[in-house]
C-alpha positions in Angstrom: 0.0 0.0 0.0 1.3 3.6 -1.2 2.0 6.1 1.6 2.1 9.7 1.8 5.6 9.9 1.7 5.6 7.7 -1.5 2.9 9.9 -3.4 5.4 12.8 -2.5 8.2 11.6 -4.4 6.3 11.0 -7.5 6.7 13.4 -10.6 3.5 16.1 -10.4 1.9 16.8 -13.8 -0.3 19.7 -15.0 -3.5 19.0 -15.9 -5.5 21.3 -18.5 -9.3 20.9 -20.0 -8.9 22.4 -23.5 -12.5 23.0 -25.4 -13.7 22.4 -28.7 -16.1 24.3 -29.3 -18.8 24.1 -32.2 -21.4 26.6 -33.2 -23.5 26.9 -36.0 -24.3 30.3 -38.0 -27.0 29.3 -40.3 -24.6 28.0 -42.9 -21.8 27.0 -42.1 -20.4 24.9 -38.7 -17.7 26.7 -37.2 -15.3 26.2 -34.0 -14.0 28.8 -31.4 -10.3 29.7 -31.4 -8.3 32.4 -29.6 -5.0 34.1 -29.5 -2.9 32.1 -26.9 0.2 30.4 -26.3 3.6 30.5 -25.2 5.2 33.6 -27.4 2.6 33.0 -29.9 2.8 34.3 -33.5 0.3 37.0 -34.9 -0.9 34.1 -36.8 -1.1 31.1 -33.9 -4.4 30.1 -32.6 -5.4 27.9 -30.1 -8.7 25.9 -28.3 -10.1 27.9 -25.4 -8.9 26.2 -22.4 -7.5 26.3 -18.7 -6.2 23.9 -15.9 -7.9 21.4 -13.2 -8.9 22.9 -9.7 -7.3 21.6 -6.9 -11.2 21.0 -5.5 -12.7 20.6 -8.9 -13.5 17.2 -10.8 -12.6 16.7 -14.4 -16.5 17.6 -15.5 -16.8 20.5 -12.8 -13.9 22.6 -14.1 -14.5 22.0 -17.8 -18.1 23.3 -17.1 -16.7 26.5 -15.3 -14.0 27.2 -18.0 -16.7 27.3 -20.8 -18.9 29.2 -18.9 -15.8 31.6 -18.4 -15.0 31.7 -21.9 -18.3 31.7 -23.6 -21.0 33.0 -21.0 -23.0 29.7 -21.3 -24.0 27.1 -18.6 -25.9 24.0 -18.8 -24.4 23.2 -22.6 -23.9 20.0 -24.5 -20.8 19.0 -23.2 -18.8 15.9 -23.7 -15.7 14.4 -22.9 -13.7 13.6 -25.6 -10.0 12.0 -25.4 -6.9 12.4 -23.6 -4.1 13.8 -24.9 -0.6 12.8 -23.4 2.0 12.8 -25.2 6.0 14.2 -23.3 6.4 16.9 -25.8 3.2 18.1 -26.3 3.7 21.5 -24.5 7.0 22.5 -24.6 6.9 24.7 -21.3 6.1 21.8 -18.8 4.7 17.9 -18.9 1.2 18.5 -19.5 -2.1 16.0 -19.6 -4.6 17.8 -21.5 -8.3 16.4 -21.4 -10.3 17.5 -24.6 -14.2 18.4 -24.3 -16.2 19.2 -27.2 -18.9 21.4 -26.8 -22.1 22.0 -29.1 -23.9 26.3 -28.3 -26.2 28.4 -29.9 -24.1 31.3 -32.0 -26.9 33.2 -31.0 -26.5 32.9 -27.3 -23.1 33.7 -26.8 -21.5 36.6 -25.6 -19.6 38.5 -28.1 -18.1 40.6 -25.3 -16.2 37.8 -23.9 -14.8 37.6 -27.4 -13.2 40.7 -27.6 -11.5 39.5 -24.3 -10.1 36.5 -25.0 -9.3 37.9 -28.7 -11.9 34.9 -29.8 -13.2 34.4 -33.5 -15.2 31.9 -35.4 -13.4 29.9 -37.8 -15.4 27.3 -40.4 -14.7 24.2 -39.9 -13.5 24.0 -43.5 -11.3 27.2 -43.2 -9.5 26.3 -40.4 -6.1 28.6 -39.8 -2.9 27.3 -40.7 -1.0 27.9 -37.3 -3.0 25.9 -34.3 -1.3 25.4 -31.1 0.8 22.4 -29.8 -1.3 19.5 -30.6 -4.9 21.5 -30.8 -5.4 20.3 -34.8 -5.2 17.0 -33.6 -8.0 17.5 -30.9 -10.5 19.6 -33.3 -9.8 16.5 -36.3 -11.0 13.9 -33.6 -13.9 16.0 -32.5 -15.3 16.8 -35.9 -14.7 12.8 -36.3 -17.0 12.1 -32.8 -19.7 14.7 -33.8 -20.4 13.2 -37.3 -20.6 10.1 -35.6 -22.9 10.7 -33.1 -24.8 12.9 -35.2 -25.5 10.5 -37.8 -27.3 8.3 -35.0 -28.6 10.2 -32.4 -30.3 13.3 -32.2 -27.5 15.7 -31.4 -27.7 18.5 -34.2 -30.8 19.9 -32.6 -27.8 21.1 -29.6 -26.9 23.6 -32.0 -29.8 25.4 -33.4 -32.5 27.8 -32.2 -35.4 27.0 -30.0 -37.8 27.3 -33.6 -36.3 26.2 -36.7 -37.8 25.3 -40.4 -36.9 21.5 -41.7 -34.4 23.5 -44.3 -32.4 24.9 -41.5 -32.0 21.3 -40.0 -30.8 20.3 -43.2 -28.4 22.8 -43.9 -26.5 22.0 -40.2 -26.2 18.5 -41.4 -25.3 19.4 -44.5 -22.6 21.7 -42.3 -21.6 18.9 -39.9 -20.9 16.1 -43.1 -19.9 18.9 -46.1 -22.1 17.0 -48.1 -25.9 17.9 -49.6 -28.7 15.4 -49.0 -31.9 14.6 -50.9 -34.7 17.5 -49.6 -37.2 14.6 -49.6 -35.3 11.8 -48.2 -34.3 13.9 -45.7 -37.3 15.7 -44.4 -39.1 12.3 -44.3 -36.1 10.8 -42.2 -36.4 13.5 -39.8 -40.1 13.7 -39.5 -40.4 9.7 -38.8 -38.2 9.7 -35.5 -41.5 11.9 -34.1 -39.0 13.9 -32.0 -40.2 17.5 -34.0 -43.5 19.2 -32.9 -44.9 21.2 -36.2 -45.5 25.0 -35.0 -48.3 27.2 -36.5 -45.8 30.1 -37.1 -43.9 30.0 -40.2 -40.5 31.7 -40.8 -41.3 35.1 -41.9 -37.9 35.4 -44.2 -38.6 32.1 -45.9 -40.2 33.0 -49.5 -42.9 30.3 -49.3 -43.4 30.4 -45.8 -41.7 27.5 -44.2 -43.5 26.1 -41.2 -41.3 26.5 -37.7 -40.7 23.5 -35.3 -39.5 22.7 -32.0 -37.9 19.8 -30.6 -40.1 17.3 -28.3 -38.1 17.1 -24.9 -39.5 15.0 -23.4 -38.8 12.4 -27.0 -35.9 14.0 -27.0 -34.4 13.1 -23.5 -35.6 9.6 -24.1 -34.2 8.9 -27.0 -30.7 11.2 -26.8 -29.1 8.2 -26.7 -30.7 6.0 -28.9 -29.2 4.5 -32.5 -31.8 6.7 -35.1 -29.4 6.9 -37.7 -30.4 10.0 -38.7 -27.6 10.0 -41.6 -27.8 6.4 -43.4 -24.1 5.5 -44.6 -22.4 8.5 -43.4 -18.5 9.2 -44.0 -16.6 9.6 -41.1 
C-alpha cells in the first residue's frame, strides 16, 4: 500500500481541459479559437482552455472554463480523449483532457470575445498555425460529432429553439460537407417523431416554411438511442 511519503516523491503533472467548441451560423459549422500560447505568433491560434482545480473534478472545471470563456452554462458537453504525449507542451509535462462542446451562436456573448481575442473559424477554413497539438484535438472531435450525429439526435444542440426542416438540413449538410436529398431527408427527420410542427412560419422564408421545435420529453428519451439520422455516413 502507497504512503504519503511515496505519493510525495512522484513526478507532479499539469492537468489542463482544453475545449472544442462548435457553433452553428445558419450556414456554415464553425469552432472557437483564440490568441494564446507560449510567445505565440500573430498568426497562432489555439482551443479555449485552462487547468484542473485543486477541488474541482474533471466535469466540474471543464463546465466552469466554458462558462468563463463563452457566457454559457448547462451546454452539451462531452468528454472527448486524452491527450498525453511528453512533448506536447513545450513549457512543462502536460495532460490535457479535450471536451467538445455544441452552443447556440446566437446565445453567446460576443463581449467575452473581444476578451479573450476569440473568433469563429469554419470548420473547413481552419487557420494554418493551431497550437501544440490543438489540430489533432479539433480533427477527432469533428470525427466524434459526425458520428454521433448521424445516430442520435445531437444537431438539434446547435440550433434555435424554432427552426424550419431546411435549417436542419443545412447543419447537417454543415456537420458532413455534403448535400442530401430535400425529400429523403425531411421524411427521415419527420419519422423519429422527435419534431413538434409549430403554426408560425419563418417570416424570411419565400414560401413560408412552417417552424418547429424539438419534443423534450422524445428528445431526452431517445438522446441516446441509434436513429441513424444519416444512413451510410462518412466519417
Amino acid at each position: 500500500m502507497l504512503d504519503k511519503v511515496t505519493y510525495s516523491k512522484q513526478p507532479k503533472c499539469l492537468v489542463a481541459l482544453d475545449s472544442i467548441i462548435f457553433g452553428f451560423d445558419g450556414n456554415l459549422l464553425k469552432i472557437l479559437l483564440v490568441k494564446r500560447g507560449p510567445n505565440p505568433t500573430p498568426n497562432t491560434w489555439s482551443l479555449m482552455g485552462g487547468w484542473l482545480a485543486p477541488k474541482e473534478n474533471l466535469e466540474q472545471s471543464a463546465e466552469r472554463i466554458l462558462f468563463e470563456l463563452t457566457g454559457l452554462k448547462e451546454v452539451y458537453l462531452e468528454q472527448l480523449y486524452t491527450f498525453g504525449d511528453i512533448n506536447r507542451d513545450p513549457i512543462d509535462r502536460t495532460v490535457s483532457v479535450a471536451y467538445f462542446a455544441l452552443i447556440n451562436i446566437e446565445h453567446y456573448d460576443s463581449k467575452i470575445s473581444q476578451v479573450h481575442y476569440a473568433h469563429w473559424f469554419p470548420v473547413s477554413k481552419m487557420p494554418d498555425e493551431i497550437l501544440f497539438d490543438h489540430r489533432q484535438m479539433i480533427d477527432l472531435a469533428i470525427q466524434k460529432l459526425r458520428y454521433k450525429a448521424a445516430l442520435h439526435p445531437l444537431g438539434f444542440e446547435l440550433l434555435p429553439e424554432k427552426f424550419t426542416i431546411p435549417q436542419l438540413q443545412k447543419l447537417y449538410e454543415a456537420i458532413f460537407q455534403t448535400t442530401f436529398d430535400k425529400r429523403n431527408f425531411s421524411r427521415k427527420i419527420l419519422s423519429t417523431h422527435l419534431l413538434i410542427k409549430l403554426k408560425e412560419k419563418q417570416k424570411s422564408s419565400k414560401k413560408g416554411a412552417y417552424l418547429y421545435q424539438v419534443n423534450e420529453e422524445k428528445y431526452k428519451t431517445f438522446s441516446n438511442s441509434f436513429l441513424n439520422f444519416v444512413s451510410n455516413p462518412e466519417f
